[in-house]
N, C-alpha and C positions, 0 to 999 in steps of 0.2 A: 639459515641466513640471518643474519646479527646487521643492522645499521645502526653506529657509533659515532660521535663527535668523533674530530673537528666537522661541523656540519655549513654549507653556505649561507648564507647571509642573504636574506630579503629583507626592504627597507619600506616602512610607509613613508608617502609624501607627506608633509607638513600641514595637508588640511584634509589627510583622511581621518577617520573614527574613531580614533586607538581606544577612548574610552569606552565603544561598544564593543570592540573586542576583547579589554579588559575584562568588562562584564559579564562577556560569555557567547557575542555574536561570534559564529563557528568560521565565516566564511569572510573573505577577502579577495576583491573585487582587482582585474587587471588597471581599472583609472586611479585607484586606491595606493598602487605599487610603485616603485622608481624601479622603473625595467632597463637596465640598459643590456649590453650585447650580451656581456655572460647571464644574465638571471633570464633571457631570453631565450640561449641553447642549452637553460638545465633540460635533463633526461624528464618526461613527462613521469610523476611518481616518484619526484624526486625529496629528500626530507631535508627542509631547511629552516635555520633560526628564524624567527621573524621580528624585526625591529621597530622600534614607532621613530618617531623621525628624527629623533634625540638620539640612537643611538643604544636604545635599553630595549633588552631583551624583552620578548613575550611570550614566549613560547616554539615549540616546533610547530611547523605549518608542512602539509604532501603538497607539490608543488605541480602544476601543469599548466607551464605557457600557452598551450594550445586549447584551452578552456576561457572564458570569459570569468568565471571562479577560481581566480589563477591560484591560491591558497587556501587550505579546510586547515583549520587549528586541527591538531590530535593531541599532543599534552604541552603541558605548562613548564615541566619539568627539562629546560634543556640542555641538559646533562644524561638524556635520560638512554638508556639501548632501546632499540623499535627492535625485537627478537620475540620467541615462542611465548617467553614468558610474562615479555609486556600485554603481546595477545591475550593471552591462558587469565588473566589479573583481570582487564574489560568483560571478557566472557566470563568468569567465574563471578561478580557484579550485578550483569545481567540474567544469567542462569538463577541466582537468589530469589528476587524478583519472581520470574515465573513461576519457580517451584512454589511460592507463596500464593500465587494467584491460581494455580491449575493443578488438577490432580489426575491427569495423564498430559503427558509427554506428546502434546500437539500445538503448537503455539508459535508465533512471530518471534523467535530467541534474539537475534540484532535488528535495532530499530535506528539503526545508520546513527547523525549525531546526538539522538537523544540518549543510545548508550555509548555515546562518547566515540563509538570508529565512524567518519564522515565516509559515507557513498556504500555503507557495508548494509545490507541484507541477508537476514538468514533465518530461516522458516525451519522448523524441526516437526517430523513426523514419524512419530517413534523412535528408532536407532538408525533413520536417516535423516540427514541434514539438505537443504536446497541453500548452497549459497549464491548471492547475486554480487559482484562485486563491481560496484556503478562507478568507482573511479580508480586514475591511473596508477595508486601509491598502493593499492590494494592486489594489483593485478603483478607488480611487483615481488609484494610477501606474499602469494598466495601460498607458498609453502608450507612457512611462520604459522602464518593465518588457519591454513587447515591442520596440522597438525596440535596447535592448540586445541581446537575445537575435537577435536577427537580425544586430548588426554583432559577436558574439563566435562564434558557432557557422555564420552563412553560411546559415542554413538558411531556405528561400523563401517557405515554408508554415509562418505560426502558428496553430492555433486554441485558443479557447477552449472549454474544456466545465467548464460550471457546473451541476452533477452533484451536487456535492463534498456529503456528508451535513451538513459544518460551516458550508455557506451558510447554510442557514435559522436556526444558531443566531447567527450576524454579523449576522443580517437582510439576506443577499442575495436578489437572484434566482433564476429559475435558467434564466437565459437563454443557449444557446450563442450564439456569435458568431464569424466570421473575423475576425482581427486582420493577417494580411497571407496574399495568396500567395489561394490557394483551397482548399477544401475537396478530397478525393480521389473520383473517382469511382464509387469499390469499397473495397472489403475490400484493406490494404496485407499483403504477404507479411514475413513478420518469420522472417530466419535464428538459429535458435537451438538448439544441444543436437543439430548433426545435422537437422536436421528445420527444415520451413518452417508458420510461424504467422502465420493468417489472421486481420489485426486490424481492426476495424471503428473505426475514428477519432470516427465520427457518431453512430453508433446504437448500437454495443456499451459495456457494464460498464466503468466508471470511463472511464481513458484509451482502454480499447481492448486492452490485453492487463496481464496482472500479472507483468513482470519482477520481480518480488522472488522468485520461488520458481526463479527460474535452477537455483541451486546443488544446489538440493532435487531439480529434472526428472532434472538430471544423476545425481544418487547412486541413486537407483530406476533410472535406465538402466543403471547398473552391476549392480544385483539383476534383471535382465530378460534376460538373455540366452537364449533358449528355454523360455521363460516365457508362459503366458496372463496377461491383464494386464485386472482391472478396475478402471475410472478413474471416480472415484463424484464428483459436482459438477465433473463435467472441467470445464465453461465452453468456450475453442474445443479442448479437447483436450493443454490444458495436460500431463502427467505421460502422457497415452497416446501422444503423436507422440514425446516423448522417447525413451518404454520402448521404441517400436518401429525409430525410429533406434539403438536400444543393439539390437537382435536379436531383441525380444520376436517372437514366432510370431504372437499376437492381442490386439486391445485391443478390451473393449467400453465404452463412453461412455459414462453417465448422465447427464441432466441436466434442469433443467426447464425447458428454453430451449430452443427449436426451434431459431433464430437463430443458436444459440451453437452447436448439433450440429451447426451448416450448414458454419459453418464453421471445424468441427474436421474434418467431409467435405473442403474445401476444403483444410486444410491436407496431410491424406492423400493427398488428390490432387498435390499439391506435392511434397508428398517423396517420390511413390514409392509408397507404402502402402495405399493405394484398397482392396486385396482382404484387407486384415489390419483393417478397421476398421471394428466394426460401431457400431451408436449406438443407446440406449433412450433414449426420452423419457418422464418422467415425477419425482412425486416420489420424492428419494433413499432415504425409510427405506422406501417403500412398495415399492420395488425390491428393495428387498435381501431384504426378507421375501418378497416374491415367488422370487427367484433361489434364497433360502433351501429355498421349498416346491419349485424345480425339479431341486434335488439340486447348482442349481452350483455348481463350487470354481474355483478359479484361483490361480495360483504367487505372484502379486504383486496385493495390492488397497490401492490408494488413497484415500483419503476428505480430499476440500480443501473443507469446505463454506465457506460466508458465513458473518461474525463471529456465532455464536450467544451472546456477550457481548459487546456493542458499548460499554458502561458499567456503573458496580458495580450500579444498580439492578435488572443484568439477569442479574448475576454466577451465582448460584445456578441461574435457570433454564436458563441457557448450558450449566453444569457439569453437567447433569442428561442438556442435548442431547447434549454430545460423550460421557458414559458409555452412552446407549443408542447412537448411533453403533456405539462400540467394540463393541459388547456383537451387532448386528446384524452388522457385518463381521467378525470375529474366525471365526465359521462358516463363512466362502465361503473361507477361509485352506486349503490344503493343506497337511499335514504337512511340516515347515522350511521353509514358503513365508513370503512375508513381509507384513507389513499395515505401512500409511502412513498415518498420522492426522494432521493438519493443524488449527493454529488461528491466523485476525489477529484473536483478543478480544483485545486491550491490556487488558481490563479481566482474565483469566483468564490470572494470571503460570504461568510457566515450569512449579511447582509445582504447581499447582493443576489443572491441564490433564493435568500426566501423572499424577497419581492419579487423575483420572475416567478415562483413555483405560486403565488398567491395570485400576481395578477391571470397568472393562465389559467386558475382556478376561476377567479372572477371572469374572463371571456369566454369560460365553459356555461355562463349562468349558474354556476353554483356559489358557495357559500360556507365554509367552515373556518373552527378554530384548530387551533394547533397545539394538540396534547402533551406532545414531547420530541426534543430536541435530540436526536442521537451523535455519539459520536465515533472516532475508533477504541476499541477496547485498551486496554492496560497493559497490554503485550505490546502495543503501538505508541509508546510513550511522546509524548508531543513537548521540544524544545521551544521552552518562552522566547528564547532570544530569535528564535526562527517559526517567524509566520507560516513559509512551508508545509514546515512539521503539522500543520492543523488542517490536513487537505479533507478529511472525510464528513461529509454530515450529511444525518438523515431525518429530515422533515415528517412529522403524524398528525396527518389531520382528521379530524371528523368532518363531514360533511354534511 
């Protein structure tokens, strides 16, 4: 499938942005647009010029009336074919990059607009691919789309998982599907940080594991060496297979996901660790108040919950979750042991995240500095022009 000029015509109004999006802001707001009937009933995913108010081109924009993000810039160039091999040119790009940074074949390969395709996700694990395709214009070429990805990366096994939270506001489905190759039998082993992570392609969270906190496992592995080690929202045991590949003595898992302790068991069993790994299931603050009333402490405690501000509307409540968080782990902390506080609210910036995470420290009656700032790794590439783009960070305190 080839999309080719003549292409329609979308207008900015005369006191939107143009020069931000000159710049390189990817996205274009419906109060932004002069919408009249036709640019109303284009096809959701549809690709069209985009003009600033003058009348002068800017580029192509994927278009989806039914989104509040009515345009995603995709190129500059518009004159240009949207086909395999515009795809196969982005991917081949971003594949560079990786190969530079990693030396196997497990990593975040599409980081949506930071490698220039808006709403695209694509996790690779091995010579399988997990693609998530989070908006309309993508859902479109998914054709284009995977068979690029198969003639730049080699890789045999594509699937889709249509999961993605930003389906439903594109008005997708959320229908998985194989797109080539076959689906895996099992849970794939994922080398990382030392230690082997048990990923679920099918049935498990997002793609199947969260390479973005690579960097993050790593630097806790360095604060673990003879260390008790609790891992609060581990999921398959993200930050505890780490701590214990770095030396940790014990890790216990929290989580509220059987599935997910199964197989963070699984990855234990992988690396080695089967007798250092124990697992609670249940909810996270209900744990920790428990653990609280059982007198336990431990040298290193992590807390990586799910986005408790996922948008501003939910800003405040989010900020309220991650300071009782704080405020419950900070107790299980042993004197100069260390706590790991973790947040992907994009909507709860850099600032705002570590004064809840501090003062909940401070209403626990304790007291530390903050060693180091974590963020997503390099496979995660983060767009200046989109705040977004910078949703992960993880807070190290001493205590």
């Amino acid at each position: 499938m080839t999309i080719a000029p003549p292409f329609p015509v979308l207008r900015l109004k005369p006191k939107a942005n143009a020069r931000a999006i000159r710049h390189g802001a990817p996205w274009v707001y419906d109060n932004e647009l002069v919408l009249d009937r036709r640019s109303k009933n284009l096809t959701p995913g549809t690709i069209a010029v985009l003009e600033d108010a003058e009348r002068s081109p800017m580029g192509l924009v994927a278009v989806n009336p039914l989104s509040r993000i009515t345009a995603r810039m995709i190129e500059r160039d518009v004159n240009a074919l949207i086909d395999q091999a515009w795809f196969a040119a982005k991917i081949t790009r971003a594949l560079e990059l990786r190969a530079r940074l990693f030396d196997q074949p497990y990593y975040r390969l599409i980081h949506a607009e930071a490698d220039g395709l808006p709403g695209l996700v694509v996790d690779r694990f091995g010579d399988t691919l997990v693609v998530q395709p989070n908006a309309a214009w993508l859902e479109l070429l998914l054709e284009p789309l995977a068979a690029a990805l198969a003639q730049v990366t080699g890789c045999l096994n594509i699937l889709k998982n249509a999961a993605g939270r930003t389906r439903s506001l594109e008005g997708l489905d959320d229908v998985n599907a194989v797109l080539l190759g076959a689906a895996p039998g099992g849970a794939l082993m994922v080398p990382m940080n030392g230690a082997f992570y048990a990923a679920d392609l099918t049935g498990g969270q997002k793609t199947g594991l969260f390479y973005d906190q690579r960097p993050n496992h790593a630097f806790a592995a360095r604060l673990s060496e003879g260390a008790e080690v609790l891992d609060v929202f581990s999921h398959v045991g993200g930050f505890a297979l780490a701590a214990l590949a770095g030396g940790a003595t014990s890790a216990l898992c929290v989580d509220g996901s059987a599935p997910a302790l199964e197989l963070a068991v699984a990855g234990a069993e992988k690396s080695g660790f089967a007798d250092k790994m124990v697992t609670r299931k249940g909810d996270a603050f209900d744990v920790l108040e428990a653990l609280a009333g059982e007198g336990a402490q431990y040298d290193v405690v992590i807390c990586d919950p799910p986005a408790f501000a996922p948008g501003k509307a939910k800003l405040e409540v989010g900020l309220r979750a991650y300071e009782r968080l704080a405020k419950l782990a900070a107790p299980l902390v042993r004197e100069g042991g260390y706590l790991v506080l973790c947040s992907c609210s994009h909507a709860a910036d850099l600032g705002k995240f570590r004064f809840a995470c501090t003062r909940g420290i401070g209403r626990a009656e304790r007291a530390g500095s903050l060693i180091h700032t974590g963020f997503a790794g390099p496979d995660h590439p983060l767009m200046p022009q989109l705040a977004e783009s910078g949703y992960l960070k993880a807070l190290f305190y001493r205590l």
